[in-house]
C-alpha positions in Angstrom: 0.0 0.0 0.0 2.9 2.6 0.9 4.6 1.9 -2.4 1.6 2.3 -4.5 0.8 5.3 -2.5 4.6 6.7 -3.2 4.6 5.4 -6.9 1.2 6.1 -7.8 2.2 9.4 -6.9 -0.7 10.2 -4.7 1.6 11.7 -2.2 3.1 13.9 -4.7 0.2 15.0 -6.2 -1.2 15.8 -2.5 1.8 18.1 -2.1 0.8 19.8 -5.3 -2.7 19.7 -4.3 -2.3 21.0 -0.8 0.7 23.3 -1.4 -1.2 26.7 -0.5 -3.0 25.1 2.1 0.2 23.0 4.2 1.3 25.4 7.0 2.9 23.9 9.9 4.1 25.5 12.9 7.7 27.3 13.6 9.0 24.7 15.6 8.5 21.6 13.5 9.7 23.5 10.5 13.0 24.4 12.1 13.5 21.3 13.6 13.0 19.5 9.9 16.6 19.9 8.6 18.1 17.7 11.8 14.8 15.2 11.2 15.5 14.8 8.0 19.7 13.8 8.3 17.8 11.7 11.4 15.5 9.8 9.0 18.5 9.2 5.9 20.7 8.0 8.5 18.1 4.9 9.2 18.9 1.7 8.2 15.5 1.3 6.2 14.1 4.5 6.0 10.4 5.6 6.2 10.0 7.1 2.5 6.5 8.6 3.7 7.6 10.2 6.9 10.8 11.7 4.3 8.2 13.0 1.9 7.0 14.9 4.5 10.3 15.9 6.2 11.4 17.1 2.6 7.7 19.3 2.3 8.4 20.8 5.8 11.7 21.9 4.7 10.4 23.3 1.3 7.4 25.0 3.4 10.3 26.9 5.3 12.0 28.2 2.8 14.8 25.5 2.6 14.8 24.0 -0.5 18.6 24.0 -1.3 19.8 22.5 1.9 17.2 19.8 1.4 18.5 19.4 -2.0 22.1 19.0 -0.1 21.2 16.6 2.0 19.6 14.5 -0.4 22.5 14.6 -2.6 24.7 13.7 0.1 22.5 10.6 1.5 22.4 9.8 -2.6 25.4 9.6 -3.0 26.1 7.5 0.2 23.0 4.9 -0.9 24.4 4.6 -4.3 28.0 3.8 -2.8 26.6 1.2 -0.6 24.7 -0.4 -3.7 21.0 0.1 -2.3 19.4 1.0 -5.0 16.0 1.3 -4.3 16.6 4.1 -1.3 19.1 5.6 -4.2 15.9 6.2 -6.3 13.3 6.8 -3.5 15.8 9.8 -2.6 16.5 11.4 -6.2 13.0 11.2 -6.5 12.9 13.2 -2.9 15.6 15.2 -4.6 13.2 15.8 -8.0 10.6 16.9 -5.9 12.2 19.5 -4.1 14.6 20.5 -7.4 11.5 21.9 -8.9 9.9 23.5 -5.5 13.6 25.1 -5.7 12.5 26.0 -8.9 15.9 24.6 -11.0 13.5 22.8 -13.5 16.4 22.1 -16.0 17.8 19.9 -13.5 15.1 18.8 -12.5 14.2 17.6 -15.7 17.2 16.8 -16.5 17.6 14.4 -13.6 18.3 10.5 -14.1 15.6 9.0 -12.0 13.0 10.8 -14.5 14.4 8.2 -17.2 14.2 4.9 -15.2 12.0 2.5 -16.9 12.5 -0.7 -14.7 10.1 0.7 -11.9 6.7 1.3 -12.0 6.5 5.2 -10.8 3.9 7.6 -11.6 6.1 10.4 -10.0 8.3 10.1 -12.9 5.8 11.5 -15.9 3.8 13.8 -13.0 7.1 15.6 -12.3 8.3 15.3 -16.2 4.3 17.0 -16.3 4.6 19.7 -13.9 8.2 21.0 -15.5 6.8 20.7 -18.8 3.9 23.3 -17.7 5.8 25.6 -15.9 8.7 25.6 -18.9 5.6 26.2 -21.5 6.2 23.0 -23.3 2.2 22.5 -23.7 2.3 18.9 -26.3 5.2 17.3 -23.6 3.5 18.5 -20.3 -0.2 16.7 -21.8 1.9 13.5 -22.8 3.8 13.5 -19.9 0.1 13.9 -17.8 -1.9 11.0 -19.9 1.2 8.8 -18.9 1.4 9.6 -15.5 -3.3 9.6 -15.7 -2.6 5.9 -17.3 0.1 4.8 -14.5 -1.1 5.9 -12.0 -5.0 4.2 -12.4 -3.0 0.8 -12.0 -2.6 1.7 -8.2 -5.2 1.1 -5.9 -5.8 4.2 -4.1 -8.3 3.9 -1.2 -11.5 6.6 -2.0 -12.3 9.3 0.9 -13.3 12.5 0.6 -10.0 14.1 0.2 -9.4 12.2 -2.8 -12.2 13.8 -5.1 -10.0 17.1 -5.3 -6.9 14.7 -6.7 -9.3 13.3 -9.2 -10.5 16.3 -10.5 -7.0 17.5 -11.6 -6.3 14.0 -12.6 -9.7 13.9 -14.8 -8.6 17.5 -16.1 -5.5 18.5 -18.0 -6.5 22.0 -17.8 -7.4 22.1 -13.9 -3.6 20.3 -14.2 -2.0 23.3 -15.6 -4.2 26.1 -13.5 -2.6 24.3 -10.2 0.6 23.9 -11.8 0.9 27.6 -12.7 -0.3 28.8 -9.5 3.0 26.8 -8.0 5.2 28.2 -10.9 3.8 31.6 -9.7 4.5 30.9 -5.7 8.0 29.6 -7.2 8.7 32.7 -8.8 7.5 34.9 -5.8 9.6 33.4 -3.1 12.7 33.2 -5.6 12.3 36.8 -6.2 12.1 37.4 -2.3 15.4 35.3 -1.5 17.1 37.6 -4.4 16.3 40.7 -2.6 
């Protein structure tokens, strides 16, 4: 259930979803940068409770330290030869690469190119940096793939859901939520430049 939720992208698409909604309070988001060496330092690391570790850290502002500490923890999984926490944490790393708002990297990234594992995050990210870099005819493959993907995993219905499945249903409810991240992207980047 937790890896369809992860590879289905549901999580993902909550935090895309939810992103002018999530506020948390002072304290947890300062505390998120130690939680989050805390959680990579497990030997079998909770990918859900990273996801949200990663989202408190993007909430706060801290996007690029996230993006260090992913890259460092990367970079140790793929030394050690685990590859499935080395691809659970560049896709941590894609998620908060485009929050950062460096989508050439970000689409640029390996882990958008792996074909051996079923992952709906892959074309939902390749979706979401296709709409915010205006490339309309990728961004509505890229969302039929991840629409097509993602309806092989088994999400359980509540009433939180029928929000996901209206921008799942509709490309062009897709792009409106999209664009209104791209625009909160742009806003804080232009506030950290001042």
């Amino acid at each position: 259930m937790s890896v369809g939720v992860l590879h289905g992208g549901k999580l993902a698409l909550e935090r895309l979803i939810d992103y002018h909604h999530a506020r948390a309070d002072e304290t947890s988001l300062a505390a998120a940068e130690i939680e989050l060496k805390d959680l990579l330092q497990e030997a079998h690391p909770d990918f859900k409770k990273l996801q949200r570790t990663v989202a408190k850290l993007e909430m706060s502002g801290k996007e690029a330290e996230a993006v260090t500490i992913l890259e460092k923890a990367l970079e140790k999984a793929q030394n050690e030869n685990k590859q499935h926490e080395a691809y659970e944490i560049q896709m941590l790393r894609e998620e908060m690469l485009i929050y950062k708002g460096d989508f050439e990297k970000a689409l640029h990234c390996k882990c958008l190119d792996e074909e051996d594992i079923s992952d709906a995050r892959r074309p939902l990210y390749k979706a979401i940096i296709n709409v915010i870099l205006e490339q309309p005819k990728e961004a509505f493959s890229n969302w039929e793939q991840f629409n097509e993907m993602q309806s092989n995993f088994l999400w359980p219905p509540d009433q939180q859901d029928a929000q996901l499945y209206e921008v799942i249903d509709d490309f062009d409810k897709f792009v409106n939520v999209v664009n209104l991240l791209k625009r909160d992207i742009q806003e804080t980047s232009k506030r950290k430049n001042k």
